[in-house]
N, C-alpha and C positions, 0 to 999 in steps of 0.2 A: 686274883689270888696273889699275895703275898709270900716270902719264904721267910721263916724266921730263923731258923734254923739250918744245917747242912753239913753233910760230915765230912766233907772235902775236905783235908787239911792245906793246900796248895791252892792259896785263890788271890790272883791279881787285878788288883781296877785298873782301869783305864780307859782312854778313849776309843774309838776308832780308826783307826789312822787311812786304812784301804781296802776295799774289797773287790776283789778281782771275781768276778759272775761266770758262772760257767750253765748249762743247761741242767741241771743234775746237781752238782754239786761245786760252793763257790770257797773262796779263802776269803778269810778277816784276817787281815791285822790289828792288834792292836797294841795299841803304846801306853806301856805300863813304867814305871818310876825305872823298873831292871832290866828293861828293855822291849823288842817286842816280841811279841805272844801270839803265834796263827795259830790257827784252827781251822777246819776244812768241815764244813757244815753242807747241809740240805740248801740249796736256793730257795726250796719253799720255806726252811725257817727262817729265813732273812728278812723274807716278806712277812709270816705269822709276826717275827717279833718287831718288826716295824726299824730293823737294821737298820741304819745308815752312817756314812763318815762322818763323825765328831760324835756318835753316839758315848756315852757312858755304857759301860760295860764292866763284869767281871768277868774274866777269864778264870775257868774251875780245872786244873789238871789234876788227874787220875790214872795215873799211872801203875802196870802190873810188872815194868820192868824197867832199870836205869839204865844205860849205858856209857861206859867213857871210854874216850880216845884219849893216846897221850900226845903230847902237841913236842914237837920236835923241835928241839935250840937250834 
């Protein structure tokens, strides 16, 4: 199956830079032109989608809330 479409507006390529495994649930990084982009996924989708570092990848963020901090001079 292909995706032709998707209504994510917030969506980064990039590669895979690291994935840290955990029993349950593992972290991707990945490294995108604006830096990098985890996510904390399923172990078993790692494996479903055939994971690995230097994969290609887009990163979809979907966010229901923004938050800022101010950065102090």
């Amino acid at each position: 199956m292909a995706i032709s479409e998707i209504n994510v507006r917030n969506q980064f390529r990039g590669k895979i830079k690291e994935i840290i495994f955990g029993p349950v649930v593992s972290e991707v990084d990945v490294e995108t032109q604006h830096g990098i982009v985890t996510s904390v996924i399923t172990s078993r989708s790692i494996h479903d989608l055939d994971l690995k570092v230097g994969s290609e990848v887009i990163a979809l963020v979907k966010s229901t809330e923004v938050s800022i901090a101010k950065i102090s001079n």
